[in-house]
N, C-alpha and C positions, 0 to 999 in steps of 0.2 A: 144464152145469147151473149157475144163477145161486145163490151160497154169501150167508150174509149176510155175511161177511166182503169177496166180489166187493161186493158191493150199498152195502158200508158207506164203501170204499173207494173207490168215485165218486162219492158224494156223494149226499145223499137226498134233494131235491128241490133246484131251479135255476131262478134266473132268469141269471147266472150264480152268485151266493151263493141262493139260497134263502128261507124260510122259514128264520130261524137259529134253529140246531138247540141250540145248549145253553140260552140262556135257556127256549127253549121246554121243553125236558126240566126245568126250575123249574115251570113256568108254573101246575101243577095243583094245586103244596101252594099256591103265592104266590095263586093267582084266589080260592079261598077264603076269605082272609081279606082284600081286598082291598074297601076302604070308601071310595072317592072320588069320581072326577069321573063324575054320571049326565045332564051333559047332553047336549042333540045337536048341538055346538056343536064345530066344527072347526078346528084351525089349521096352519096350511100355514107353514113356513118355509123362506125362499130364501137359497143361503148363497152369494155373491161372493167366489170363492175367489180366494184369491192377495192381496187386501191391494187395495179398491177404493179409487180417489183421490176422496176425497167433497168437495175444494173443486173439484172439476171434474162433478161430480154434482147435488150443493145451489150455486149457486155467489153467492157475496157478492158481487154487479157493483158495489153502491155504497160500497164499503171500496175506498179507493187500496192499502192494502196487498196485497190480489189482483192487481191489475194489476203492480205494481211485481214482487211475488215473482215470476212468472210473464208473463216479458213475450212468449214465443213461442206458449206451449200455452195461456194463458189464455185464457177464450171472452170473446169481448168484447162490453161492455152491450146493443149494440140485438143480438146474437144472444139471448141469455138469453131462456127465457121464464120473464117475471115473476111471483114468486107477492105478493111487495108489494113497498114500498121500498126495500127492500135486499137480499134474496137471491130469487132464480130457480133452474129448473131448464138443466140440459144442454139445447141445443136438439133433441137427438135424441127426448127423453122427452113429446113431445107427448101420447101416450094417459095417460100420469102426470099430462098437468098439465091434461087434462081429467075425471082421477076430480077430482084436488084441489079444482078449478073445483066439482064435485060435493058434494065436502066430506067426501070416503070417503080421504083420503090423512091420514095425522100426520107430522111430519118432528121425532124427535129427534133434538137437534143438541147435537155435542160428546160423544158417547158414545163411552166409555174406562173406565178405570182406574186407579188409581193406578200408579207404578215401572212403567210398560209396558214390555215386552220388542219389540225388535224381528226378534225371529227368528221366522219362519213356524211353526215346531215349537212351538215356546212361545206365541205367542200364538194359536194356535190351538186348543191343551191348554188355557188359560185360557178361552176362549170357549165351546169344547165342553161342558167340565165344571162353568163357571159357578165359577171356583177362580183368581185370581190368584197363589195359594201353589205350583198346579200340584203338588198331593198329591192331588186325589179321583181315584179308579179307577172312576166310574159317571159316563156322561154325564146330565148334567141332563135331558132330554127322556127318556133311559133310568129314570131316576130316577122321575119321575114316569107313565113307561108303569106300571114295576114294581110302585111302591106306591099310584098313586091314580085312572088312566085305568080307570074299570069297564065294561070291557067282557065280563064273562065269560069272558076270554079265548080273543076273537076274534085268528085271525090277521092280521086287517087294520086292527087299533085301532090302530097304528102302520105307517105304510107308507114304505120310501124309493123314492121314483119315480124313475127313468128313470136307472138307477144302478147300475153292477156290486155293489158295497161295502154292509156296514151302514155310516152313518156314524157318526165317533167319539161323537157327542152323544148316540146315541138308544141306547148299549151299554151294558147294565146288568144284573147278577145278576138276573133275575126277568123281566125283558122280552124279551116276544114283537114282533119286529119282521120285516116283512115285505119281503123285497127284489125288486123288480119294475124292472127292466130295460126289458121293453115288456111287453104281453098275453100277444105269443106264444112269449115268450122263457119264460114263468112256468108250469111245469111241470116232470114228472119227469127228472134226465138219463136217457138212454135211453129214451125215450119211452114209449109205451104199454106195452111189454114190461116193464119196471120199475116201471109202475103198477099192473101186474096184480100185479106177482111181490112186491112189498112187504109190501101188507098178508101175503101167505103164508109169508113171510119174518121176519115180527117179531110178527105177534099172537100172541097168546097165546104169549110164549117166557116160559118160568118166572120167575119172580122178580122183583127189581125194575130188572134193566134191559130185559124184557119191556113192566114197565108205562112205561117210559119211553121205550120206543120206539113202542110203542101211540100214548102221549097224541102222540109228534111226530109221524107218518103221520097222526094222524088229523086234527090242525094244519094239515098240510101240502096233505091235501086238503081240505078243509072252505076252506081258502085259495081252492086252482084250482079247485073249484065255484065260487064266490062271481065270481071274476075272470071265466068264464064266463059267468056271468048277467051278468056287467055290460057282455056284447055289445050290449045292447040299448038302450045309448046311443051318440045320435049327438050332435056339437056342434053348437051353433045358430051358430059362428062357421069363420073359417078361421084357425087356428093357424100354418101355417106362413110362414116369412118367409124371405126373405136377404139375404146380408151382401155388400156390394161390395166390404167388403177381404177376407176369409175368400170369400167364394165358394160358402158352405154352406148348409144348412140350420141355421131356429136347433132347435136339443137341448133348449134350455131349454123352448121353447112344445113338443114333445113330451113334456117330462115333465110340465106343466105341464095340457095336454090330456088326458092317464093321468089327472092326480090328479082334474081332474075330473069323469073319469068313473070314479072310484072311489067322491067326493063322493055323484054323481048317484044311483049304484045301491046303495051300500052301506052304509047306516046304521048300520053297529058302527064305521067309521074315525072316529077324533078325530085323529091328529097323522101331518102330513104332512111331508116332506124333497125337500126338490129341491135341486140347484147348478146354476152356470154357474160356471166358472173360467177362467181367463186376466187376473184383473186386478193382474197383478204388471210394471205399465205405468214400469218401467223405461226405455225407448225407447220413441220414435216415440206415444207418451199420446193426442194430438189426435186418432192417425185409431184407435187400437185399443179406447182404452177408448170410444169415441164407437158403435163398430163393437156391444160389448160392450152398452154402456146401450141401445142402439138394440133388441140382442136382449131386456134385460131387459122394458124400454116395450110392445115388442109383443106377449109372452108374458103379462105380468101383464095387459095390457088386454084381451088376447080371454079371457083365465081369468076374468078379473073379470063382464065383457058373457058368457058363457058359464053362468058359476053363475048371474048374474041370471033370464039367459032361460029356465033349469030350475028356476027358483024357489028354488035353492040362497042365494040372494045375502046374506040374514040371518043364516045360520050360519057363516059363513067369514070369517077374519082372515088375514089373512097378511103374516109381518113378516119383515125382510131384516136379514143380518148378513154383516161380512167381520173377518178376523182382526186386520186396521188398516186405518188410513189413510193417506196418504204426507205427507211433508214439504213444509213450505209453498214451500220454494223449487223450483222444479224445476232439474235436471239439467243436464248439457251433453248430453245425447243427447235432446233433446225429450221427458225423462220427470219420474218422481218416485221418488226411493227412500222405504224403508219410515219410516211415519210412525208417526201414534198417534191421536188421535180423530177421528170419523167423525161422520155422519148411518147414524142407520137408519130407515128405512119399517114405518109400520104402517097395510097398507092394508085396505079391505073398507068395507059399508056401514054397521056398528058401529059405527064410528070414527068419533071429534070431529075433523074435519079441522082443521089449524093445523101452528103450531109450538111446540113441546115443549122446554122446556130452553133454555139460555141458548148463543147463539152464542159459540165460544170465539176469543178475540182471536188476531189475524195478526199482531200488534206483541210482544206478551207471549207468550212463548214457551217451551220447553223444549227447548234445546238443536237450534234449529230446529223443531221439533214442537209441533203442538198441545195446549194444557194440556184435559183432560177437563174438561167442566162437568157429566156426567151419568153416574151408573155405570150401565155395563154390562145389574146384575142388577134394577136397576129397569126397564128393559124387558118382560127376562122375567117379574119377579114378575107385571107388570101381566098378559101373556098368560096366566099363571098361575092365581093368583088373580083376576081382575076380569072375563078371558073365558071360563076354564075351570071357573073355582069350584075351583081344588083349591089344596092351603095349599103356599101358594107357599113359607115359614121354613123347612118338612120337606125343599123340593127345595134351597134356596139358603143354607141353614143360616145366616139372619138378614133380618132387614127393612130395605126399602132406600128413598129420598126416591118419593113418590107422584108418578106421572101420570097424570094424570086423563082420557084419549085414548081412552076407550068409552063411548059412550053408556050411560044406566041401560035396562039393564033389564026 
């Protein structure tokens, strides 16, 4: 016989994490009083784990100091494709530099921090949390599920696609976050036998961990309903791709393909999560990180052509972040060790395409590292406040230099 004690012990729903279970046992007093964001407007962020090299990314061909720092792994000018005068993209990112062409790409440049840390742990906690003090306990994207994302408290208002993990950013007392792996992975452990045995197992059990196991079963299914209905989308493109140094499939246009077909059929999601990781391009840079961008270029291009063709393509932003940057000089192993400021992407057909922010000089430097011409939290405030409509000061505890990179309105 199935005990709730057996039942509680393996876990109560799985993608392999679930529908997560404590914010949601929040979820019922927090949805109540909960007065934010009611539009139908979604944002997707892609996170480049490991520390993406973004002078190999964004690349400044017409600055002699790129050439010089980097005289092996550096892409050289007539490779570059050109976005103007002086800086280009990777020659991999062709589908990027055809939204740009478009005018649905922004490229902030120089985006950092002050005292940047160069330890992965640390500037990942700062990114996550939106905290370069590296004291808040709520990821910002968490933050703003908890207190301003109005959805009723659907379980799919916050989704992390194609992912074991909540990730750190979107963990917050009060937030309902959804972990989906793939479609068919997002269901009960133990299968239907444990679907059945649940609800007969935790409804109506007296008291108040009764009601709180109630409100998470019924979370949990009200999820894999929903995930099921959204069989009924197919892609108008083909997502997958491969890599001739890895060999694989890219992961990223699978989660990337999930999100859009959560987009397509689920109208309670606002804030989406995806990674690719591996860009901690220490050695060998030219053919990995190349490898790396090339999965990003193809995954955001058929996502992009994919919402469009569903009609999706005015409600979706989607902006990219990695914990750093790397050092302008490269390596003796044909790499880069960990740096400091970057370019981030904010792509979708919202966006004033350009570029954002001040390029930060390759001559004036910090200890070999790029000085930040742009914080961080003005990024997010912008996705925040300008494309979600929620008060970005509540999530980032203050106001930060304006970008002006969405169209009104």
């Amino acid at each position: 016989m199935l005990s709730r004690r057996d039942f509680l012990a393996s876990g109560l729903a799985a993608t392999a994490a679930g529908v997560i279970v404590p914010p949601v046992l929040a979820k019922g007093v927090v949805a109540a009083a909960n007065d934010g964001v009611h539009s139908d407007r979604v944002l997707v962020v892609l996170q480049l784990g490991g520390g993406n090299d973004g002078l190999n990314t964004v690349i400044p061909y017409a600055d002699p100091g790129y050439g010089n720092a980097r005289p092996t792994i550096g892409i050289k000018p007539d490779k570059v494709l050109r976005l103007d005068d002086r800086a280009g993209l990777n020659p991999v990112m062709t589908g990027m530099q055809a939204l740009w062409n478009a005018g649905q790409v922004a490229i902030v440049q120089g985006v950092g921090y002050d005292n940047p840390t160069y330890s992965h742990f640390e500037a990942l906690h700062v990114w996550e949390y939106a905290d370069p003090q590296r004291r808040a306990v709520d990821g910002w994207l968490g933050r703003l599920l908890a207190k301003q994302v109005d959805s009723q408290g659907h379980p799919l208002a916050g989704c992390a696609l194609g992912q074991p993990n909540t990730p750190a950013e979107m963990r917050a007392q009060g937030a309902t976050v959804s972990v989906i792996e793939s479609a068919q992975s997002y269901r009960f452990q133990g299968g239907t036998g444990r679907e059945v045995a649940a609800p007969a197992l935790y409804r109506r059990t007296p008291g108040i961990y009764g009601v709180l196991f109630d409100q998470a079963l019924s979370t949990a299914q009200e999820g894999m309903k929903a995930l099921a209905d959204a069989s009924k989308y197919t892609p108008s493109v083909p997502y997958t791709a491969e890599s001739t140094v890895y060999g694989s499939k890219n992961d990223l246009a699978a989660a990337l393909q999930l999100t859009a077909q959560m987009i397509v059929t689920q109208p309670s999601v606002k804030i989406c999560h995806v990674v690719l990781g591996g860009f901690d391009t220490h050695q060998q840079e030219d053919t990995r990180q190349q490898a790396l961008l090339g999965y990003v270029d193809a995954a955001v291009s058929a996502f992009m052509k994919d919402l469009d063709a569903h009609g999706q393509g005015d409600r979706v932003v989607l902006m990219t972040w990695s914990e750093f940057g790397r050092r302008v000089n490269e390596n003796g192993s044909r790499g880069t060790d960990h740096g400091s400021a970057a370019p981030v992407f904010v792509v979708g057909k919202p966006v004033k395409g350009g570029f954002y922010g001040e390029p930060p000089s390759l001559t004036s430097l910090d200890m070999g590292n790029l000085k930040h011409t742009t914080d961080f939290r003005s990024v997010y405030q912008t996705v925040i406040r300008d494309w979600l409509g929620g008060d970005a000061a509540a999530v980032l505890g203050g106001s930060f230099a304006e970008l002006p990179l969405l169209k009104a309105a």
